[in-house]
C-alpha positions in Angstrom: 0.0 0.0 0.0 1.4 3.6 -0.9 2.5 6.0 2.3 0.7 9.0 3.3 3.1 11.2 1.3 2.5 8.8 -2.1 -1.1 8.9 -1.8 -0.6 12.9 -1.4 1.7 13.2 -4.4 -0.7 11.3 -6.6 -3.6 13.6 -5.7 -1.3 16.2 -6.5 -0.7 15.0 -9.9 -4.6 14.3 -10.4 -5.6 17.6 -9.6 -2.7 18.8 -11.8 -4.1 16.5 -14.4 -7.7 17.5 -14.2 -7.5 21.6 -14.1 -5.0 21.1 -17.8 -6.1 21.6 -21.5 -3.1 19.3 -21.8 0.1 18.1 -20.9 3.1 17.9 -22.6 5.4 15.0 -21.1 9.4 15.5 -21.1 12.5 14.0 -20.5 14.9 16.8 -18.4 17.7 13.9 -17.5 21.0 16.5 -17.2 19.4 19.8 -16.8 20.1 21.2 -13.9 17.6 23.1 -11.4 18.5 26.7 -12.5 18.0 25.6 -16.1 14.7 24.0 -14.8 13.5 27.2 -13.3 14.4 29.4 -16.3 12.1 26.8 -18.1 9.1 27.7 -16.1 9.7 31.6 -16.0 9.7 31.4 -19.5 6.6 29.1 -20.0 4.6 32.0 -17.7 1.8 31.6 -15.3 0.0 29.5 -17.8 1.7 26.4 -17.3 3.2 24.0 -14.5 6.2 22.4 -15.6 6.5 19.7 -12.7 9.1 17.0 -11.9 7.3 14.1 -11.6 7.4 10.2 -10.4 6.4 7.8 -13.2 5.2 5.2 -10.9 3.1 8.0 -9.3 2.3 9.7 -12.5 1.1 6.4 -13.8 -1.5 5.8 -10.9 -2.6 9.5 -11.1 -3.3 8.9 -14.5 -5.4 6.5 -14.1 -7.3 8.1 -11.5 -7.9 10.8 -13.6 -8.9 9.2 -16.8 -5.7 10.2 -19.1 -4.3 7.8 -21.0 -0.3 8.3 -21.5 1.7 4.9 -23.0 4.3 3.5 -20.5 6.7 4.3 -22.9 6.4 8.2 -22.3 7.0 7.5 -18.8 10.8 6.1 -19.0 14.0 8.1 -17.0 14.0 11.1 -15.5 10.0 12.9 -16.3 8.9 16.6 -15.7 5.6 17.2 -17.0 4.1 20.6 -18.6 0.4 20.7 -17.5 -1.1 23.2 -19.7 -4.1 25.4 -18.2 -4.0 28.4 -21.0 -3.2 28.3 -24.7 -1.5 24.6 -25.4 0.2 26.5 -28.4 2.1 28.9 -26.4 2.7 26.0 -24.7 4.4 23.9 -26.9 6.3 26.6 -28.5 7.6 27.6 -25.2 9.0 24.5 -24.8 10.3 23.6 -28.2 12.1 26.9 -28.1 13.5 26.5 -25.1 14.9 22.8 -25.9 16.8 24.5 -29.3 19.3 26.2 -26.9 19.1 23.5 -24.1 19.1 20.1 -25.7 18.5 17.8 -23.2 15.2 18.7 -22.6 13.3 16.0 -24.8 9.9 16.5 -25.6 8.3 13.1 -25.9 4.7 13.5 -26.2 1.6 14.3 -24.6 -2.1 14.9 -24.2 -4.8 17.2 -25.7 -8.2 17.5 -25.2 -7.9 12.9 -23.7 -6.5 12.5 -26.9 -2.9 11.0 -26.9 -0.5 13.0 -28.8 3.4 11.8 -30.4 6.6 14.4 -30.2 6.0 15.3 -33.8 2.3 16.1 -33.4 3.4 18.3 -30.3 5.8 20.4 -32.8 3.1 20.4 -34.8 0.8 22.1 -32.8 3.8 24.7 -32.0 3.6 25.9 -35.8 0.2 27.0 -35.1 -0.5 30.4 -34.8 -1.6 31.0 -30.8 -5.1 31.6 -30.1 -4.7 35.3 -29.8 -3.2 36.0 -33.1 -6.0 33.3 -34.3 -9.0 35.3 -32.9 -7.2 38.8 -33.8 -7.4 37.7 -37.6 -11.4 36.7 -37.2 -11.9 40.0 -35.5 -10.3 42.2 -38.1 -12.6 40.1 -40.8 -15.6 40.4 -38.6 -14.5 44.3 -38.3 -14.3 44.8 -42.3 -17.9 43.0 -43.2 -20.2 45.1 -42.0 -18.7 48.0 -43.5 -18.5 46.2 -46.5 -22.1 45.1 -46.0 -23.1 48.8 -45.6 -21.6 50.1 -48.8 -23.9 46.9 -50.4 -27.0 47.8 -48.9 -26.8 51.0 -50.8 -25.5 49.8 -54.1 -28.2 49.3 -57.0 -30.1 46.4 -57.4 -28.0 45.5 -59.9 -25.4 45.0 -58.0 -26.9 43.2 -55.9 -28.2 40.7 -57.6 -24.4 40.3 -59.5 -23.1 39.3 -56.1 -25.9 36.7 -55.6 -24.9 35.2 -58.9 -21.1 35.4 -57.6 -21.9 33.7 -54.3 -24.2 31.1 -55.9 -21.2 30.3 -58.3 -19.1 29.3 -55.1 -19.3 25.3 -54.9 -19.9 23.4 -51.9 -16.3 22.4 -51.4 -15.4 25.7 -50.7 -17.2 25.8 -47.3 -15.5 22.4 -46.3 -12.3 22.6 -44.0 -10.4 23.0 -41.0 -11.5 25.5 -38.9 -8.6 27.6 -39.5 -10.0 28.4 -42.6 -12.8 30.1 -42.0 -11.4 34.0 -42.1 -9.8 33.3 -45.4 -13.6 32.1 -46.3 -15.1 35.1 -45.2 -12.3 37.2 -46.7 -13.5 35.8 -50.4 -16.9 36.6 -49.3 -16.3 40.0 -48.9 -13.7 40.1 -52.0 -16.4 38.7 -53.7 -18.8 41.5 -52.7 -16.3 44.0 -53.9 -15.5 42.5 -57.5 -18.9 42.1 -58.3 -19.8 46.7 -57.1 -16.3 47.2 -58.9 -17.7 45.2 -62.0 -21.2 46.7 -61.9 -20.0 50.7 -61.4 -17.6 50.3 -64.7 -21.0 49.1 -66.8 -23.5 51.3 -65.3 -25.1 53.6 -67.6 -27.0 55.5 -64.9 -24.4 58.1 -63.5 -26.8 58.8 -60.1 -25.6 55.1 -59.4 -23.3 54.6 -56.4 -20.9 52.0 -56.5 -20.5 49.8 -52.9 -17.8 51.7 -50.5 -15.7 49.8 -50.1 9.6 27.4 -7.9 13.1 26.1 -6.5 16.6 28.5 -5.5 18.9 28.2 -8.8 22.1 26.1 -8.4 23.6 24.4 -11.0 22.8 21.4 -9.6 21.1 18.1 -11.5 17.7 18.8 -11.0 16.9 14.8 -11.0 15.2 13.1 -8.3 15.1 9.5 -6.9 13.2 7.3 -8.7 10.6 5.3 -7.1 
C-alpha cells in the first residue's frame, strides 16, 4: 500500500491533471535546477512544468482518466500541465529545448487525446489563439462595412453578387476550422468585384458604387526514482 506522502503526491498529480487543456510529457535527464527554473519563468503563469514520479504519474493517471503509453513514462520525467493556450505551450517548450538540448519532448495529451513528439511540434507551428482570434476580428470588423456600402448599391449589383456567391461550390465551405477567415475574406472580396464590375458598366451616373519554484544552483535537477 502507498504511504501518506505517495497517496498525497498522486492527488497532486490528479488535480494537476484535471484543471489542464493538456500536458506535454518530457525527459529533463541532465538539466540542472537553475536551467529548470528558467524553463518555467519562460513558459509563464499559464503552465506548470512539474518534476514528476512515473510510478506516481502512472497511478494518477489512471485516477484521472488520461491515458499516456508507458513508454512516455521512461527516465527522468517533468511534465508541462497546460491550463491556457497549449500553443504557447508547446512553443515555449520547443524553443526553449533549441538552446538546451536535453530537454526531450516526448509526447503528450490534448483534449484525452494522446498526442506523439511530432504532433506536439506540430501544434507549436500554429498560430496562438490570440493571433487566431485577432485575424477573425479584423474580418468580422471589415464585413459590416463592406455590407453597408452593399446595402446601398443598385439592385443591380446586388443581384451580380448573388450570382457570384451562388457560383461558389460546396467544397469551398468544407475545411479546417482555420480556414474560416480566409472564407469570409473571399466573401467579402467577392462582394467588392462584383460593385467594382457593376459601377464600370452602369449607364446611370446617379448610381453609387459599394464603399468599399526552487533556488537556482547548478545542480542536477533529477530526483530518486521510485
Amino acid at each position: 500500500m502507498p504511504n501518506k506522502e505517495k497517496l498525497g503526491a498522486v492527488a497532486e498529480i490528479v488535480e494537476q491533471f484535471n484543471g489542464s487543456s493538456a500536458t506535454v510529457i518530457t525527459e529533463y535527464r541532465g538539466l540542472t535546477v537553475k536551467q529548470v527554473t528558467q524553463l518555467r519563468q519562460a513558459l509563464g503563469g499559464d503552465t506548470t512544468y512539474t518534476v514528476v514520479k512515473n510510478t506516481l504519474t502512472k497511478l494518477a493517471a489512471a485516477e484521472a482518466g488520461v491515458s499516456i503509453d508507458d513508454s512516455l513514462l521512461v527516465g527522468p520525467t517533468a511534465i508541462a500541465f497546460v491550463k491556457g493556450d497549449p500553443v504557447a505551450a508547446a512553443k515555449g517548450l520547443r524553443e526553449f529545448a533549441k538552446t538546451n538540448p536535453l530537454l526531450v519532448i516526448k509526447g503528450g495529451v490534448l483534449d484525452g487525446r494522446s498526442l506523439s513528439a511530432a504532433e506536439v511540434h506540430q501544434i507549436a507551428d500554429l498560430e496562438s489563439r490570440e493571433v487566431l482570434l485577432a485575424k477573425v476580428a479584423g474580418v468580422l470588423m471589415a464585413l459590416p462595412t463592406r455590407a453597408a456600402g452593399l446595402f446601398q448599391a443598385p439592385l443591380s449589383q446586388v443581384a451580380r453578387l448573388a450570382q457570384a456567391l451562388a457560383d461558389k461550390t460546396p467544397g469551398d465551405a468544407a475545411g479546417q476550422a482555420s480556414d474560416a477567415p480566409a472564407a469570409a475574406s473571399d466573401t467579402a472580396e467577392a462582394a467588392d468585384t462584383a460593385a467594382a464590375s457593376d459601377t464600370a458598366q452602369a449607364a446611370d451616373p446617379t448610381e453609387a458604387p459599394a464603399t468599399a519554484d526552487v533556488a537556482a544552483t547548478d545542480t542536477p535537477a533529477e530526483p530518486a526514482e521510485q
